[in-house]
N, C-alpha and C positions, 0 to 999 in steps of 0.2 A: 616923316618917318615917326612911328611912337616907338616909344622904349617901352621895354618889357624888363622888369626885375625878377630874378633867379635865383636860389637858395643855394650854392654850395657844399660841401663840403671842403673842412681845407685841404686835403687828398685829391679831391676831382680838380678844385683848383691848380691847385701846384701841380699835377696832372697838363690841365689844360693848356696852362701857362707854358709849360717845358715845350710842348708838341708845337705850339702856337710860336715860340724863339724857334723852334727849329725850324720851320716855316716862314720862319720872318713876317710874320703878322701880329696881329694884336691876339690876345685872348676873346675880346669881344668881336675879332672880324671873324677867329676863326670859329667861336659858338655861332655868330651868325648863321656862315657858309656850312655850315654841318648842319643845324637846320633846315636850311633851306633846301639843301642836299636831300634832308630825307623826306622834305614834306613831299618834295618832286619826283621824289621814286621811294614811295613807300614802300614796306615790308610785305612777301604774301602772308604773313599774321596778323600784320594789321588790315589790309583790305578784308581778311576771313572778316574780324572783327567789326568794320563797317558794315559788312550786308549784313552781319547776324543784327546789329541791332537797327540799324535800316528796317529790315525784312519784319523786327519782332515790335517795333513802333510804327509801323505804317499805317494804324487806324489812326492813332493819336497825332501822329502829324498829317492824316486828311483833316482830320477835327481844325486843327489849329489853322492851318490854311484856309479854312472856307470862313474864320473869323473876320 
């Protein structure tokens, strides 16, 4: 597993923290599982967001490919 370091706020922390005790988890399992929560069922603003720039790089990413 790699670790990945994250910037805070002390509000989103103690935030985290509270939801994470209520849960009876860590802070760190429960940023994980919300993570990984949303990479696995992303936003429809975010998928808009991918084809737009998919659709608006796709010369430059044939370019790179054929490297």
């Amino acid at each position: 597993m790699t670790t990945l370091t994250v910037n805070l706020s002390e509000d989103t922390l103690e935030h985290l923290t509270a939801v994470a005790n209520q849960v009876q988890a860590t802070p760190q399992d429960l940023a994980r599982a919300v993570i990984e929560d949303a990479l696995r069922c992303p936003s429809v603003e975010f998928e808009q967001l991918l084809e737009k720039l998919l659709h608006k790089n796709v010369d430059l990413y044939r370019r790179l490919a054929s490297l």
